[in-house]
GUKOL-622293 format. One line per 8 residues: number of its first residue (from 1); for each residue y, z, x of C-alpha. Coordinates in Angstrom, 3 decimals, m for minus. Example, Ala and Ser with C-alpha at 12.3 -4.5 7.8 and 13.67 -1.06 7.14 Angstrom:
% residues 2
1 = m4.500,7.800,12.300 | m1.060,7.140,13.670
//
This chain:
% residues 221
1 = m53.920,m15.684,m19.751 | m56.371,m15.993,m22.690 | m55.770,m17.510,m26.064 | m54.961,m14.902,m29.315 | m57.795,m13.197,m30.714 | m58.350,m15.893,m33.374 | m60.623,m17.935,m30.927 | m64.270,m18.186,m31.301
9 = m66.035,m17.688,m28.095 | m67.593,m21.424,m28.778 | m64.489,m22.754,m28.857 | m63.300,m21.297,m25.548 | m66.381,m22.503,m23.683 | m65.976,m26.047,m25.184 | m62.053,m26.271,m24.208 | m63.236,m25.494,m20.917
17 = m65.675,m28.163,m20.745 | m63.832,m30.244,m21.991 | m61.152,m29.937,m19.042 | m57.754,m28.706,m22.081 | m57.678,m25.303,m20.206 | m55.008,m24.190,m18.095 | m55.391,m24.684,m14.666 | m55.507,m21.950,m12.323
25 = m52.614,m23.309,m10.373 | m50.407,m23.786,m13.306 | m51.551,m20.161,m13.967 | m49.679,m19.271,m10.961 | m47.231,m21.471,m10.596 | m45.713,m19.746,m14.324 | m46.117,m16.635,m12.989 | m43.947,m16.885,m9.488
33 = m41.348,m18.535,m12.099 | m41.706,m15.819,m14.131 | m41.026,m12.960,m11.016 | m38.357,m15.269,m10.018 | m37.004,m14.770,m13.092 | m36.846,m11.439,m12.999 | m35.962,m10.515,m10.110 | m32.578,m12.890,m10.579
41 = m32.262,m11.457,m13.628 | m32.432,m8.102,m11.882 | m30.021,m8.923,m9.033 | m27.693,m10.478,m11.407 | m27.117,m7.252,m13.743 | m27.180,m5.151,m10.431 | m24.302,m6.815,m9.365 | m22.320,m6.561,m12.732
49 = m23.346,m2.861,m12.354 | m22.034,m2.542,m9.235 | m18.769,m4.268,m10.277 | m18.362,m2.367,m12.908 | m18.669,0.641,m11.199 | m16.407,m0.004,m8.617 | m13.562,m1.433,m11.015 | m13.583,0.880,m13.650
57 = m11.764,3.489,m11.729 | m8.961,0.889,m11.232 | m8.410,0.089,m14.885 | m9.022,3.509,m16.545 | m5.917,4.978,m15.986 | m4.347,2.546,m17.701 | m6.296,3.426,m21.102 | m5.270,7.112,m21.214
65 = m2.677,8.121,m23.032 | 0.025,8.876,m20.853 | m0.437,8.269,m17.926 | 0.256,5.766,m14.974 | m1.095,2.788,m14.862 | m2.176,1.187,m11.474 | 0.307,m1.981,m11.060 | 0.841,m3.073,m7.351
73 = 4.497,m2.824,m6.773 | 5.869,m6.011,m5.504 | 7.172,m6.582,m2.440 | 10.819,m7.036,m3.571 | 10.518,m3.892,m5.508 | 9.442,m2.101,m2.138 | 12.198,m3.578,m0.444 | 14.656,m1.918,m3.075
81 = 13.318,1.282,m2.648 | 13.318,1.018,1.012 | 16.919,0.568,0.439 | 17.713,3.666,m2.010 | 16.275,5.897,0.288 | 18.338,8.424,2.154 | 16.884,7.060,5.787 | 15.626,9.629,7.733
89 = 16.592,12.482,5.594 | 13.583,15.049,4.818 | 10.411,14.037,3.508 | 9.290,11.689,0.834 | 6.773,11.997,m2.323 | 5.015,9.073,m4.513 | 4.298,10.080,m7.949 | 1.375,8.246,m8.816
97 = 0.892,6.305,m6.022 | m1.409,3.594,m6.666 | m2.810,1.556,m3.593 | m0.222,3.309,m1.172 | 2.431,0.749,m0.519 | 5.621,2.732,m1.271 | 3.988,5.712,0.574 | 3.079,3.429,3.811
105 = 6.159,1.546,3.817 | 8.352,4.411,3.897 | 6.670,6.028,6.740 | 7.473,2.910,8.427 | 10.494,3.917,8.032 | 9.887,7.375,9.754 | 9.285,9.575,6.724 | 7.197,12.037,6.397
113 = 5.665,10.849,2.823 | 3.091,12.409,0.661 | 1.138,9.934,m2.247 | m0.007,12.210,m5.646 | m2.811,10.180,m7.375 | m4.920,11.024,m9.846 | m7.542,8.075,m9.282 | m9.758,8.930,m6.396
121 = m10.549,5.168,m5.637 | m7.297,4.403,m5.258 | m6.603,7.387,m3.071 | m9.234,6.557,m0.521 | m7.838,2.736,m0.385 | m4.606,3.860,0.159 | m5.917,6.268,3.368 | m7.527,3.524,4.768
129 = m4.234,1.613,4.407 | m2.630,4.128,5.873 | m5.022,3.717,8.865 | m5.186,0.520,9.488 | m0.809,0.163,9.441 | m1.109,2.985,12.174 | 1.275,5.469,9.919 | m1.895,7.779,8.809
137 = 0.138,10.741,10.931 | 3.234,10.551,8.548 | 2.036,8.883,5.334 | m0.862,11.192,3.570 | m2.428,11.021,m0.451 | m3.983,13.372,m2.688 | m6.060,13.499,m5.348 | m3.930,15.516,m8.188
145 = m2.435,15.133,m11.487 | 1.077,14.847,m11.568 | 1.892,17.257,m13.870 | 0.039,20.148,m11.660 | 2.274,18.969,m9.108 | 5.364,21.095,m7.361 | 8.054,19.015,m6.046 | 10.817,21.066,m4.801
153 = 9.597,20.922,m1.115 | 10.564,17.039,m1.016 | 13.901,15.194,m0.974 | 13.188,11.595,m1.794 | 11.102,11.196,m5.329 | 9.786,8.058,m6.242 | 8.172,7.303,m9.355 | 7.014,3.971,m11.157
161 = 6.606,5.542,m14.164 | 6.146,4.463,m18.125 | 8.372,5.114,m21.152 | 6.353,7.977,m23.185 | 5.749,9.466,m19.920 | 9.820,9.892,m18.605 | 11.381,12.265,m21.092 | 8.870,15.231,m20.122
169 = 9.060,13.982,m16.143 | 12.690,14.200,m16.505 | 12.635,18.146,m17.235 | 9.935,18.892,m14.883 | 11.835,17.363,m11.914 | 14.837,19.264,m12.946 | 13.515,22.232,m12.719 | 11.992,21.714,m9.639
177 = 14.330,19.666,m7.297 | 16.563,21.391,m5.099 | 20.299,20.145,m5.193 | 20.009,17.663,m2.345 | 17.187,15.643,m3.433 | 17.180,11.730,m4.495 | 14.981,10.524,m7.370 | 14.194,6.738,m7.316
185 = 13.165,5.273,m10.475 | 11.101,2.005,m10.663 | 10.582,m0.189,m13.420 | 11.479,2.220,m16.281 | 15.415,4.589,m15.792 | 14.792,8.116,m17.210 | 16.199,8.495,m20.470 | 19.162,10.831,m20.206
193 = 20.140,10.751,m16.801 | 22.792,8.491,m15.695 | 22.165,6.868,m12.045 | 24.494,6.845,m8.758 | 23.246,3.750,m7.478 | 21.000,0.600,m9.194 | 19.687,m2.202,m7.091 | 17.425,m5.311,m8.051
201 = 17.508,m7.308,m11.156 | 14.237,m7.502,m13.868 | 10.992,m5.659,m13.097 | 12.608,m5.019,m9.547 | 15.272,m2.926,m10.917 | 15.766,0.740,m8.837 | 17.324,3.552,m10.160 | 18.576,6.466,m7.937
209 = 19.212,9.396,m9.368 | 21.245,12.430,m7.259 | 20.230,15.614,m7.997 | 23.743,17.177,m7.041 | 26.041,14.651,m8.580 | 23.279,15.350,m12.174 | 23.614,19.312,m11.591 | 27.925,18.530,m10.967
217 = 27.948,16.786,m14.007 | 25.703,19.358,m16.299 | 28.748,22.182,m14.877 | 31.667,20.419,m16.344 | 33.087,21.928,m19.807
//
C-alpha cells in the first residue's frame, strides 16, 4: 500500500533508500490479520444470524396480541393434569401445545392426544419428542390456529391459556363440546365457569371443568 497522493515521487524514492518503507513482510503479515479479521467477523454475525433465526419463532408468539405464549409447563403442573384426566376415556386435545409435554405425557397414559400449535418450530420439536418417547402412534401436532380449530370430536381439553384470551375461549368451547367432555385449565380458571375439581397450589393450580355438570347448572330456573 502506497502513501496518499500528497507525496512527491522524490520523496518516495528517498524513503526507500533510506530503508523507512514498509517491509514487504509486514505488508503481508497486516493483510492475513486483516482476512482474519474478517472472516471472524463474518463467522461471528453468521452465528447471531443463525440464532436469531432459529429463536425467533420461540419468542414471537409471545409478542402478539392474544395469543399463547410458549412457557414449558412444569413437571408438577403435568403431574396435575395427569391427574384431572378422565384415564382412558376418549381422546385428548392440547390447545396450544408448546414443546409437546402435556400431549406426550398423556399418551403415556394411553390417550389418543392431538397438540394444536400455531408455531411451526415448536410443532416439529414436539414430533420429534413424540418419537424419541416411542408414543408418536398416539400423540400427534398440528400446525393451526386455535381459533380455526373444532373441538367437539375430543373429550379431555387442555389449555394453558392467558387472561384476555379466556372469556372468548370460554364461548367457543361451549359451543363446541359435547356433554361428556372435561376441560382442564392451567395456570389461568376461565372466567365464568365454576370448576368440579382443583388440584395444585400457585402456578401449578388445575382447573377441571365438566361439561355436563356446566350444561346441568345453565338448565336450572
Amino acid at each position: 500500500m502506497e502513501g496518499g497522493g500528497g507525496t512527491h515521487p522524490g520523496t518516495r524514492k528517498e524513503e526507500s533508500q533510506s530503508g523507512h518503507a514498509l517491509p514487504t513482510s509486514l505488508e503481508a503479515n497486516g493483510l492475513k490479520k486483516s482476512s482474519w479479521g474478517f472472516l471472524v467477523t463474518g463467522v461471528v454475525g453468521g452465528t447471531l444470524v443463525a440464532v436469531y433465526a432459529v429463536a425467533t419463532p420461540f419468542i414471537t408468539p409471545a409478542l402478539r396480541k392474544i395469543c399463547l405464549p410458549f412457557v414449558p409447563a412444569t413437571t408438577k403442573q403435568i403431574e396435575n393434569v395427569v391427574k384431572m384426566l378422565r384415564s382412558g376415556r376418549g381422546p385428548l386435545v392440547d390447545i396450544g401445545s408448546g414443546d409437546g409435554r402435556i400431549v406426550i405425557a398423556a399418551a403415556k397414559e394411553g390417550f389418543t392426544a392431538v397438540g394444536y400449535e400455531l408455531n411451526p418450530w415448536l410443532v416439529w420439536y414436539s414430533r420429534y419428542r413424540a418419537w424419541r418417547e416411542g408414543v408418536q402412534d398416539l400423540a400427534k401436532f398440528y400446525i393451526s390456529d386455535l381459533w380455526k380449530v373444532t373441538f367437539s370430536q375430543y373429550s379431555n381439553v387442555v389449555i394453558f391459556g392467558v387472561p384476555q384470551m379466556m372469556p372468548q375461549l370460554e364461548k367457543k368451547l361451549e359451543l363446541e363440546l359435547e356433554g361428556d367432555a372435561r376441560v382442564i385449565a392451567c395456570r389461568f380458571p376461565f372466567p365464568h365457569w365454576t370448576p368440579d375439581q382443583v388440584t395444585g397450589e400457585g402456578i401449578d393450580t388445575v382447573w377441571a371443568y365438566d361439561m355436563s355438570s356446566f350444561r346441568g347448572r345453565e338448565k336450572r330456573p
